[in-house]
C-alpha angles and dihedrals in degrees: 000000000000127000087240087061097043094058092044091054090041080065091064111042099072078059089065099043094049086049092047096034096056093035077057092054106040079043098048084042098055101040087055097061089041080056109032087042131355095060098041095050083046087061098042079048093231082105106065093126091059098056088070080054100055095079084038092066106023089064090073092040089052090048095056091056091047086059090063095067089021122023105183094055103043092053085058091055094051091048093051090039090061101042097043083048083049086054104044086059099041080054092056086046089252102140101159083052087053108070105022084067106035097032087071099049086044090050093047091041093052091040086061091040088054092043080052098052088049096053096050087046088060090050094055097041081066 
């Protein structure tokens, strides 16, 4: 590899582990609460209107470990998972919801989808 090309690639990398450090983090948030609370109250039944949230929530989970092995296509999944979570609470007229749980898993999405562009922008500069 030249030295050209190393330093081209070194631009890209911080791209990927800001993507993967702040889908960590939403994720890791996120999963907490699912664990510390939502499944607890679930199980002491105070929690039934979490239960239609869970796959709301776990699709762009999901989608951040997918980008591990694909990255294309789990940043997809995130993206569509926070917009279709946007949606679910726009739908129950909880706008403030809304967007403090799908804004972050469109953030980390886009910001994979960016680390991707520039990627791709390094290959074809070759």
């Amino acid at each position: 590899m030249s030295h050209h090309h190393k330093q081209e690639a070194q631009q890209v990398k911080p791209y990927k582990i800001l993507a993967q450090t702040v889908g960590l983090l939403v994720c890791g948030f996120f999963l907490l609460f699912i664990i510390g609370e939502g499944i607890p109250d679930i199980i002491k039944g105070e929690g039934a209107e979490l239960i239609p949230f869970l796959p709301f929530i776990l699709l762009p989970i999901a989608g951040y470990f997918v980008t591990w092995f694909k990255e294309w296509q789990g940043a997809i999944i995130m993206l569509a998972g926070g917009i279709i979570l946007m949606a679910w609470f726009f739908a129950k007229a909880e706008i403030k919801t809304a967007f403090i749980y799908g804004i972050p898993f469109i953030v980390s999405g886009g910001l994979f989808l960016l680390h991707i562009k520039k990627r791709n922008g390094l290959k074809h500069k070759k």
